[in-house]
C-alpha positions as CSV (number, residue, x, y, z in Angstrom):
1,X,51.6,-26.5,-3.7
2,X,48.7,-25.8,-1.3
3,X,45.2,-25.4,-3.0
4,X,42.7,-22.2,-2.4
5,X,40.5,-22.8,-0.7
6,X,37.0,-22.2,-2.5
7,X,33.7,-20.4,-1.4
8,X,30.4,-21.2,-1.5
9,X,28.9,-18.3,-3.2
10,X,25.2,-19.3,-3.9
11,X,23.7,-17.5,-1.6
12,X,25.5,-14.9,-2.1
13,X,24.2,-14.8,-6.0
14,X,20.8,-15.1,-4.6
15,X,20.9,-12.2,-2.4
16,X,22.9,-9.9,-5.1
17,X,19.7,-10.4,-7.8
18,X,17.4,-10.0,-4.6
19,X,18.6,-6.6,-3.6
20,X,20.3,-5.4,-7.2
21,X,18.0,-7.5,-9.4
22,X,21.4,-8.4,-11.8
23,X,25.1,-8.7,-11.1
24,X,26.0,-6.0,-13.5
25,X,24.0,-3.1,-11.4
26,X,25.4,-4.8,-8.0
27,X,28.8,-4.2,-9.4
28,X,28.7,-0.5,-10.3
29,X,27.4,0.1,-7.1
30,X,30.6,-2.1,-5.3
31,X,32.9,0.1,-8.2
32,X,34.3,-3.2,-9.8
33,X,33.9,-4.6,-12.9
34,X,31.6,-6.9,-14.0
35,X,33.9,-10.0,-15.4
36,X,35.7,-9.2,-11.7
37,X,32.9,-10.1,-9.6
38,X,31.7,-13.0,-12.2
39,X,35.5,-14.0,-11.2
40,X,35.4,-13.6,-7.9
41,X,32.2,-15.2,-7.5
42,X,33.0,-18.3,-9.3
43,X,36.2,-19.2,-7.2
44,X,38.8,-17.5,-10.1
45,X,40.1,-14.7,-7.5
46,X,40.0,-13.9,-4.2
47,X,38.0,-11.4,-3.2
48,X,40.3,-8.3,-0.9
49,X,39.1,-7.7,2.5
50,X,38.1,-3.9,1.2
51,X,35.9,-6.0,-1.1
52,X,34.0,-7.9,1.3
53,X,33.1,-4.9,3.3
54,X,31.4,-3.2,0.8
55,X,29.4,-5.7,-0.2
56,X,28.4,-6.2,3.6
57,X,27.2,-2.5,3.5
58,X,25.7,-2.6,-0.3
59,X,24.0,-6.1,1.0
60,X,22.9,-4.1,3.9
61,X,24.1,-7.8,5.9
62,X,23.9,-8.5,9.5
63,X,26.8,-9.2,11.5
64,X,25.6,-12.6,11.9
65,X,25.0,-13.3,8.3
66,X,28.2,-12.5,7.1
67,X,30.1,-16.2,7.3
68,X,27.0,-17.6,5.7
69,X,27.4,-15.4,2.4
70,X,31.0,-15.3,2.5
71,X,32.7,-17.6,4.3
72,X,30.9,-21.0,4.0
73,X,33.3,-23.6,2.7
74,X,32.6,-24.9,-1.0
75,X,31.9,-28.8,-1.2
76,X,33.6,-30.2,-4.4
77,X,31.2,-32.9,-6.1
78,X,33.7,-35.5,-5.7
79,X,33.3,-35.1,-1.4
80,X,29.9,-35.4,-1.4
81,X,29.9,-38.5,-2.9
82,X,32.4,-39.4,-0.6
83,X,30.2,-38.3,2.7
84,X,27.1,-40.0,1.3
């Protein structure tokens, strides 16, 4: 069986306190739960496409930033050591 592949979602994080100051207010404004972003941000379920999108309009992103916050693999511990 195939593994998920994981996001990088630090930047993302950063940019969510930036604008929304916590997690909790971003995620009202988004309409999901809190534990459902917390999830979805820490790699334990995908975020839908639907998602995504409103984020990139709550964000108020740029076309061009949208890979970097969402779409920017996550490097496991274990392959960095490996690259180093």
């Amino acid at each position: 069986m195939k593994n998920k592949m994981k996001w990088e979602y630090s930047k993302l994080k950063g940019k969510i306190k930036e604008v929304y100051d916590t997690q909790e207010a971003f995620s009202r404004k988004i309409g999901l739960s809190t534990t459902s972003l917390n999830y979805k941000l820490n790699n334990q379920i995908q975020f839908r496409q639907e998602e995504i999108y409103s984020m990139i309009n709550a964000l108020s992103l740029e076309e061009g930033e949208i890979k970097l916050y969402f779409f920017t693999p996550l490097v496991e511990k274990t392959q960095q050591n490996k690259s180093a």
